[in-house]
N, C-alpha and C positions, 0 to 999 in steps of 0.2 A: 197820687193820694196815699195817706201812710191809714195803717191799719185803724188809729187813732179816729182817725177825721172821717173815715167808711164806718167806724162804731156809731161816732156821735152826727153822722148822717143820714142815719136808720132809726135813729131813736128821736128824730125832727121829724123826720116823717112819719112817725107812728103817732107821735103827739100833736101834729097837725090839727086834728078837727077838736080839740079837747078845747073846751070852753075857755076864755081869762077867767072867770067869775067862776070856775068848777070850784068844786070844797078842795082842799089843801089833801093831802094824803095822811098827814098826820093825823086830821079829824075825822075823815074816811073812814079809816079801821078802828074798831071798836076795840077798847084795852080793858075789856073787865073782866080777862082772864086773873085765874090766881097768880097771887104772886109767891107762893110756897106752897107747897103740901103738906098739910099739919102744922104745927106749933111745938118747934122745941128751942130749948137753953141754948145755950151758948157752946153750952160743952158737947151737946147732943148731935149739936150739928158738927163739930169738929169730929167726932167719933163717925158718925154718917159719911163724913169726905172722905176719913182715913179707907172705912169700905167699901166703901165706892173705888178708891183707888187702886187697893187689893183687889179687887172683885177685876181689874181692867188690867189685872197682872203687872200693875208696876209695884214697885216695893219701897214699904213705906217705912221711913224712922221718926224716933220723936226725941229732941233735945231741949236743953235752956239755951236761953242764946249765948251764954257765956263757951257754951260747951260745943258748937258749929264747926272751930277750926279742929278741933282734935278728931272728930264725928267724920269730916270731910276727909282730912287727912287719910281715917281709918279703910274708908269706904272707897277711896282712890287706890288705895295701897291694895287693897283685896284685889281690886279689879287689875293690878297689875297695870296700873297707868303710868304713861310712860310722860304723857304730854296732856295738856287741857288747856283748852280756849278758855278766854277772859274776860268778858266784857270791860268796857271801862270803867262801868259808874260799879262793878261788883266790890263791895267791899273788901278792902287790900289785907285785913287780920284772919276774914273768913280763910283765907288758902295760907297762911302763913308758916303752916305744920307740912305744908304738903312738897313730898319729895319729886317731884317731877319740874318739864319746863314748863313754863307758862307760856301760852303761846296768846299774843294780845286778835283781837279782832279788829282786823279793817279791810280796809273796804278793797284795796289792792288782795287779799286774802282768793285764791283761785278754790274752785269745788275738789281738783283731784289736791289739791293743799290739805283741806279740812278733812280730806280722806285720811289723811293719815295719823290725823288728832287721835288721841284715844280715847277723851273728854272732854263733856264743855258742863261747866257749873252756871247756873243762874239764879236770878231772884225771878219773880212773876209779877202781875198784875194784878190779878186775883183767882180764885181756886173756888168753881162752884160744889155743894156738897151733896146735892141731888144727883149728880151724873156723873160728877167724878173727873171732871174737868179741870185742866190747869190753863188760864190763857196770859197770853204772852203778848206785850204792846212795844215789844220794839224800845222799850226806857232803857238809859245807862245801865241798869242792874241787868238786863236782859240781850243786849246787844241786837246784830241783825239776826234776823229770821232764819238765814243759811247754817249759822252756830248752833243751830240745836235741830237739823234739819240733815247735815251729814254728818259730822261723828256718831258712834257706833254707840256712845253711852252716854247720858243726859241724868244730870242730878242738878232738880230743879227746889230751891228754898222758898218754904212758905211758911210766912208768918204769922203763928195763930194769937189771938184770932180777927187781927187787923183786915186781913187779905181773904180771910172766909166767909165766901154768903152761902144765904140758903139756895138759891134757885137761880136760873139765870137770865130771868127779868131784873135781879139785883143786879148781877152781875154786870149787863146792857149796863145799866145806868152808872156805872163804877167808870165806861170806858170809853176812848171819841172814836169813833166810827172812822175818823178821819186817817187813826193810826193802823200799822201793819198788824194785826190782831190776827195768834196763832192759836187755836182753840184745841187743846191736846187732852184726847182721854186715852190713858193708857200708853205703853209703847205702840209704835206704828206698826201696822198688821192689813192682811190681805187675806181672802181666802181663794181660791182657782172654782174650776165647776164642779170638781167633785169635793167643796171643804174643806179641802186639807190649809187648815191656818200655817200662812207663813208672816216670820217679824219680822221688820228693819227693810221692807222693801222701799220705801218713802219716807226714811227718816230711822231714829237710834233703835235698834231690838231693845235694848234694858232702858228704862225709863226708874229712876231711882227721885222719891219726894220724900225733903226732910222737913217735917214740919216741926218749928221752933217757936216755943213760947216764949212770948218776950217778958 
């Protein structure tokens, strides 16, 4: 019996005595939670994501979208990169300026491989502005989930203010459950028994977001 069929053999028997005729789950839970806190603009909220994101020690920039390749370019070249992953669907002008290899993402691609990336650029999903969230569905602009999960440095493109909600009960509804959804605040961080924060234990220490008005 594979691990698979002992999951969904334990969850037959749990739901064994459960009525046909019970109420569905969906109508079950009660949704008249808020769906934001407060009431702001447009722009209020984008300022709110950006501190939120600060606040979560990633580092934030803000461009027009004409001005992304030379932005990227710049902020590759600082970081002294040598290589960046690629998603497929990422647009080809965005890296255009950028002096490094490009290294493509597939699926033959091994963990101690992507170790030695120095980068990986992506688009997102959407970017909640309550809590500072970027999530990540696995779309051409994004690739798989392991590309932003071992290289050591992650600069993730969001687009204001198409890709920005308030809170994330929007957010939920933006995205299909069905897909690989990576829900990133901040760079990735740990702390031990005594506190002491450490980054990049489970994914990149620097977490860099360019948010581009279109």
């Amino acid at each position: 019996m594979s691990s698979r069929e002992r999951i969904l053999g334990r969850v037959r028997r749990a739901l064994a005595d459960v009525p046909g005729d019970d109420t569905p789950y969906e109508e079950a839970v009660a949704r008249d939670y808020l769906r934001e806190h407060g009431r702001r603009t447009v722009a209020e909220t984008v300022e709110l994501l950006a501190e939120n994101l600060a606040d979560y020690r990633a580092i934030v920039h803000r461009c027009a979208d004409g001005q992304v390749p030379e932005l990227l370019a710049r902020l590759l070249s600082a970081r002294g990169a040598g290589s960046v992953v690629v998603p497929p669907g990422l647009p080809t002008a965005w890296l255009e300026s950028v002096d490094a290899t490009l290294v493509q993402d597939l699926a033959a691609s091994t963990a101690p491989e992507l170790d030695r990336v120095d980068s990986v650029v992506t688009g997102c999903a959407v970017a909640v502005a309550e809590t500072g969230t970027i999530v990540l569905d696995g779309s051409p602009d994004q690739g798989r989930r392991r590309i932003t999960l071992v290289p050591d440095h992650h600069i993730c493109v969001v687009r204001v203010p198409d890709q920005v909600v308030s809170s994330v009960p929007q957010a939920l509804e933006r995205l299909d459950p069905a897909r690989p959804l990576t829900w990133i605040s901040g760079p990735s961080a740990t702390s031990d028994i005594e506190l002491d924060r450490v980054e990049g234990v489970h994914g990149p220490r620097t977490l860099e977001v360019v948010l581009v008005a279109g």
